[in-house]
N, C-alpha and C positions, 0 to 999 in steps of 0.2 A: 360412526354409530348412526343407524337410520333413525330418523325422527319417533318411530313407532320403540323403538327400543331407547330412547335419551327420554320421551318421556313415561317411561316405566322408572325408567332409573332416579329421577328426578321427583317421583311419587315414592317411594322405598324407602323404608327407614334402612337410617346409616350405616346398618350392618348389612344389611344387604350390597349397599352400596361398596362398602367397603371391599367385601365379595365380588361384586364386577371391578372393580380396581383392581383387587388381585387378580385376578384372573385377564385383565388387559396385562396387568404384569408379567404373570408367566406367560404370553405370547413374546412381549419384549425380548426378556430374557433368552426364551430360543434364538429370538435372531441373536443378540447381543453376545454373548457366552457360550460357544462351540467350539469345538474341536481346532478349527482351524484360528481361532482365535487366543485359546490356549498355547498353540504353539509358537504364533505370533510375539506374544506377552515375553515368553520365554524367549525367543530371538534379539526382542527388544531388550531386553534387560541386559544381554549381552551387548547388543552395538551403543549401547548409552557408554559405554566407555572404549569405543574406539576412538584413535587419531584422528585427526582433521584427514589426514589422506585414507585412511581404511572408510573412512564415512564418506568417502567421494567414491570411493571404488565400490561399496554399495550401492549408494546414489544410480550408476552408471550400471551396475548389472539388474536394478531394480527397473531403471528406466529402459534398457535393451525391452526385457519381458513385456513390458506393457506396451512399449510404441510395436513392437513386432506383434502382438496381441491383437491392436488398434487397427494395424495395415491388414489383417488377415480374418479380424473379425467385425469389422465397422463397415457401413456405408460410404460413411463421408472418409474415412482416411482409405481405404481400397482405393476409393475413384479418385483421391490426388494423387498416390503415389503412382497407378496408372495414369497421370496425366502428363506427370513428371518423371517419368520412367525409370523408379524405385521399386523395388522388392524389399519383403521383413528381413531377409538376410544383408541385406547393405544398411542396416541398423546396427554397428557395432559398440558402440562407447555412447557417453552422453554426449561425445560432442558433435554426433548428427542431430540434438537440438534442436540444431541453427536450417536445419530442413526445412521442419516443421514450419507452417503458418497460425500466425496469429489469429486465432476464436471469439468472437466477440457474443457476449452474455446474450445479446440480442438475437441472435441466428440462432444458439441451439435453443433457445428458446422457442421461437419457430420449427425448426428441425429435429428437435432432439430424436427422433426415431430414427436419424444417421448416424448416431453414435452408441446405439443400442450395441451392445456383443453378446456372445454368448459367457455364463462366466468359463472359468478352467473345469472346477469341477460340476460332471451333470451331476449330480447330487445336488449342487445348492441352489434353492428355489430362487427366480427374481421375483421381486414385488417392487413397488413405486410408490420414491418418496416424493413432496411438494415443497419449493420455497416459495417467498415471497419475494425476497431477493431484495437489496437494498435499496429498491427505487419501486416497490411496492408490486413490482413485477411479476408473475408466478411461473415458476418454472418446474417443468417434470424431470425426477431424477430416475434413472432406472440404476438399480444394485442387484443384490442377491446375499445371501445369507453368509455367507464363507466371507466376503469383501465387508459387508456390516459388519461383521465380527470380529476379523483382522483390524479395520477402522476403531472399536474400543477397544483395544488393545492398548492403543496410545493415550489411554485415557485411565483404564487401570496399570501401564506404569507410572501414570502420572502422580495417582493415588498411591503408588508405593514406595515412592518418594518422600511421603508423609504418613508411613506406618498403615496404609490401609488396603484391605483386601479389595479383589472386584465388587464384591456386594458388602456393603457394611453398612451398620444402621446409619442412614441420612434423612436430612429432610431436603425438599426442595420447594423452591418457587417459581413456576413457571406460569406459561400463558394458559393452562391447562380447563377447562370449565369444569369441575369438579362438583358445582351447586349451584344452585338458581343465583345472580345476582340481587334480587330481592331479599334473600336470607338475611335475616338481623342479628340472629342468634349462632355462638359456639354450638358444635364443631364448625371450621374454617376450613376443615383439612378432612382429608380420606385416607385412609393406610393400604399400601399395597405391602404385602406380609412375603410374596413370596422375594421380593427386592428390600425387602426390609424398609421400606422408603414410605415418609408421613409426605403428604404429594399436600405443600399449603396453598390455599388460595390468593393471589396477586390481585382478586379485585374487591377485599373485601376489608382492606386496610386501611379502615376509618382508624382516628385516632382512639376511639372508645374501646374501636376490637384488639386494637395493639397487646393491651398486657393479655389478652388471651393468648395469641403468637406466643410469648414470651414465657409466661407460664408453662404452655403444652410443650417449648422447647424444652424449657430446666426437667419438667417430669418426664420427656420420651429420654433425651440425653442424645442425642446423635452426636456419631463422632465427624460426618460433614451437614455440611450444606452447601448446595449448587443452586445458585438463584440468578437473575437476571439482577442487573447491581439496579436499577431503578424500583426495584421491589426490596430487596433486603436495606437498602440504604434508610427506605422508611421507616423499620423497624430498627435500625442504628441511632436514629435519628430519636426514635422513642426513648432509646435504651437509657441516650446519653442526655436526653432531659428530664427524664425521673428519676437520674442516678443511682439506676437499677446496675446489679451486680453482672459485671459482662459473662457471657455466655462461653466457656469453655469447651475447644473443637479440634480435631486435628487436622480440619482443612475446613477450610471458608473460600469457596470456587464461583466465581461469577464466570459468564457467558453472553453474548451474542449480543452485547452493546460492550460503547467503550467504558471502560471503568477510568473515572476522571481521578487525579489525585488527591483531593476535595473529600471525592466520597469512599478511596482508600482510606484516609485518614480515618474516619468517621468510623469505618469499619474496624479498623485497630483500637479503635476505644470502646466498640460496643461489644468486640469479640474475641478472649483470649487463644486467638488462631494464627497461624500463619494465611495472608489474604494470597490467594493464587485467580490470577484471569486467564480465561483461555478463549480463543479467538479459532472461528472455522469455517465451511460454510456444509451445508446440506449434501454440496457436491461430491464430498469429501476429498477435495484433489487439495489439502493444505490442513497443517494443525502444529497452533502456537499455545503457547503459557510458559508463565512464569516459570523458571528452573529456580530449585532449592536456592540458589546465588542470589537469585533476585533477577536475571536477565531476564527479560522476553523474546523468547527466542522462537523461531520454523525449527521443528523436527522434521530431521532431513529424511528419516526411512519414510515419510509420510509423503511429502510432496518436493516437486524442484520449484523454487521460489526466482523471479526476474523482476524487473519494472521497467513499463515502457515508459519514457519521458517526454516530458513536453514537446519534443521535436517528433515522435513517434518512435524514435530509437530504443532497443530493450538493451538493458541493462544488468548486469550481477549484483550491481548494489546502488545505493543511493535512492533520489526520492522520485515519486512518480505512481502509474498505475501500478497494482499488484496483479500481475499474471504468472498461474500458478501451472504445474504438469504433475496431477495424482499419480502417485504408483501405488493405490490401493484399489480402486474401485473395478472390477475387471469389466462392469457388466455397461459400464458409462465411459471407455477412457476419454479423458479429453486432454491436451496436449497445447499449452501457452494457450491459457483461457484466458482473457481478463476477468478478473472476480465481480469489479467493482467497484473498489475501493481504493484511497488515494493512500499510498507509505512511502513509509522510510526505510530502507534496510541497512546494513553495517555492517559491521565484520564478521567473520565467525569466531568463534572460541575453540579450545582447545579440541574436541571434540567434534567440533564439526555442526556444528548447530549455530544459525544464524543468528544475529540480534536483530530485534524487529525493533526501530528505534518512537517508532511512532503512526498509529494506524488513525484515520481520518475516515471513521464510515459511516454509518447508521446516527445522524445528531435529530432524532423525533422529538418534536415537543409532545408534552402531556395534557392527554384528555381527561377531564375533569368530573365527575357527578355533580349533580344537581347543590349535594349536601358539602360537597369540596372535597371529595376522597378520591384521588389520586386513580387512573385506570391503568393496570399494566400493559405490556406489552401487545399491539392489537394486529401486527402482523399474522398471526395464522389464523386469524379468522380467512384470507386469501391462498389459503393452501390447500383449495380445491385442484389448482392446476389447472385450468381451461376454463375459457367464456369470457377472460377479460386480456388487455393487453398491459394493462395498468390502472391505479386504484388508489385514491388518496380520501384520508378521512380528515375533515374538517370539522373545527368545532368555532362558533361563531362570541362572540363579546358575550351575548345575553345567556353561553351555554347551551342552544340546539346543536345539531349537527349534521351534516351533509357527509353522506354516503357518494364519493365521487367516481363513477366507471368509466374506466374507455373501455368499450365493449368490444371484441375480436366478432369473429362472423358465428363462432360458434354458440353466443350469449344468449339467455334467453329468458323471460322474466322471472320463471322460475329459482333461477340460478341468482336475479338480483333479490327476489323476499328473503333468500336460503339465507345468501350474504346481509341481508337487514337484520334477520334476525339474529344471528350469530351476533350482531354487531350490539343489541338491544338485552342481551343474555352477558353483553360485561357492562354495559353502562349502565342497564337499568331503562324502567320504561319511563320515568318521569323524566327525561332531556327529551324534546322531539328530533326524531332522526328521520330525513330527509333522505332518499334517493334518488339519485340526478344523474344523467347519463350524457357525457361528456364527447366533444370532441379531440381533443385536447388536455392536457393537463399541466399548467405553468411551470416552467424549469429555473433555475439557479445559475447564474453565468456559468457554472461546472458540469453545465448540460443534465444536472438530477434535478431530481426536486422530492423533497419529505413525503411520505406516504403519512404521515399524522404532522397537523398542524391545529394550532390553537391560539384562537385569541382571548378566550373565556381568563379571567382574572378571579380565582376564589377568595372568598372573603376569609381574611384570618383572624 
């Protein structure tokens, strides 16, 4: 949204607003919900109950298509397999794999315009998505509408695993800016009607505005909610100290942190739901959550899951880095990427879907307001996608905070007020916020370092 259209929107009473929510919705929704994604759904529902071997033999005609894809429509895999004197036809099974070279997060980062392809079908449009990436990094993804939509596929049969359609009333909590962080006053939230979906605010979860959440939950009634667990935890956290009656759901889905067992607990007493985490990235070359059993488990039609080990050697199971090979994204493939993130893998089950035994990724501390209310998740304020190479928020003892950039060549001051204010639009403008432009930025003996760190101590 340009600055001349956010603050139109930000002047507009609620209905109106609600109006461009929808309406951002039904654009979603086209990528999300097509044809190709429909029949997807449909496939999937069928291979959730193949063998351990029928879901390898999937795995392996899913992987031919895209590595042959990859060598015929990419930069960067043409010019290996021309290096290496490889054709897409000597791609038979998954177990040419072991071809393939290891991709590190950092290069296509740099490169990613060598992994562009075209998708399969010319009908489906590409457009580009932005992460931040777990070390605060920003990265460009290129997709296209047919691969977006094959990609939720695995997400509404996840939901039908739990009696729900692709669109059902939910609410959700994301990092979403929905309303000035200054606002004191309910509504908190904005309704997108054509997703059915009450879209709540994550930075405005003072304890005072709490029983409004809670209220506007019991009166909309959704049958989920999909929140980032450091935002709905808050609200668990209310539920089960005012000994407010818990909230009945047919799914309670956290996302894109870890979900500790702490604040699963906490969610089981605040929420008569079953709790499900799902675990991905932007790239979409991987996708985990919890099965009705309770395993956590890789969906195998989704992605091929390895881990390199401490030695550098990859591995089929066991603990170490997570490098994953999409067989969904046509328009991006990439092929033993490292994600980023440090696991565990295990066995498979019957079916053929891995257990994931333990993920190590994203552990941000939390940024604070002035008055002590908690700020959610502040990674996509960095999902411009270019001008920085990396980007760490710092918040100091006294509560100011430092905007820290490592600038790439393309940065430019513009790009650093954009990123202030974005940053001052969830904190609020009474903490001072500081932008410093870095050489550098401290790492963690595991070679990362936090994109939010805090020393601020709130008063309770």
């Amino acid at each position: 949204m340009n600055p001349w259209m956010e603050s139109v929107y930000y002047k507009s009473p609620v209905f109106f607003q609600n109006l461009a929510v929808t309406a951002m919705g039904f654009k979603l929704r086209n990528e999300r919900y097509r044809v190709a994604g429909e029949k997807k759904l449909a496939e999937l529902i069928k291979t959730q109950y193949f063998s351990a071997d029928q879901m390898l033999k999937y795995q392996s005609e899913a992987f031919v298509k895209i590595a042959q894809h990859a060598i015929n429509n990419t930069a960067f895999y043409n010019n290996w397999a021309s290096r290496n004197g490889i054709v897409a036809s000597d791609i038979k099974s998954i177990e040419e794999l072991n071809f393939f070279p290891v991709i590190e997060k950092s290069y296509i980062r740099e490169n990613a315009q060598e992994f562009r392809a075209q998708p399969i079908s010319g009908k489906s449009k590409q457009f580009t998505l932005h992460t931040s990436g777990t070390t605060g990094t920003p990265l460009s993804v290129y997709t296209d509408q047919d691969s977006r939509s094959e990609h939720y596929a695995f997400f509404s049969r996840l939901r039908s695993w739990y009696g729900l359609q692709p669109i059902d009333r939910r609410a959700t909590m994301f990092g979403r800016i929905i309303m000035p962080a200054s606002q004191k006053e309910p509504p908190f939230w904005r309704c997108d009607a054509i997703n059915k979906n009450l879209l709540m605010s994550s930075y405005h979860l003072k304890n005072e505005n709490l029983i409004h959440y809670y209220n506007t939950l019991i009166d909309y009634k959704p049958q989920e909610i999909f929140s980032y667990p450091s935002s709905i935890v808050q609200l668990a956290d209310f539920i089960i100290k005012e000994n407010l009656k818990p909230i009945k759901l047919k799914l309670l889905m956290t996302t894109a942190e870890h979900l500790h067992n702490h604040q699963r607990e906490k969610l089981a007493r605040a929420f008569d739901a079953p709790i499900v985490n799902q675990y991905g990235c932007t790239e979409m070359a991987f996708f985990a959550s919890t099965l009705p059993c309770g395993d956590f488990c890789l969906h195998p039609e989704h992605g091929i899951a390895e881990v390199r080990d401490s030695s550098g050697a990859l591995q089929d199971g066991g603990e170490g880095e997570l490098v994953v090979t999409g067989l969904v994204n046509f328009s991006m493939p990439v092929i033993r990427y490292v994600i980023g993130d440090n696991v565990e893998l295990g066995t498979y089950n019957s079916n053929g879907f891995m257990r994931l035994l333990d993920v190590q990724g994203r552990k941000d501390d939390v940024i604070y307001m002035r008055d002590g209310t908690p700020v959610g998740r502040l990674d996509p304020i960095f999902k411009g996608g270019s001008g920085i190479k990396a980007a760490q928020i710092f918040q100091s003892e006294d509560g100011n905070v430092e905007l820290r950039i490592l600038p790439d060549d393309s940065y430019s001051e513009s790009l650093g007020v954009a990123l202030k204010n974005e940053l001052i639009k969830r904190v609020g403008s009474d903490c001072v916020i500081n932008l410093v432009l870095v050489n550098e930025i401290e790492k963690s003996k595991n070679g990362k370092f936090k994109s939010v760190v805090s020393r601020f101590v709130r008063a309770i």
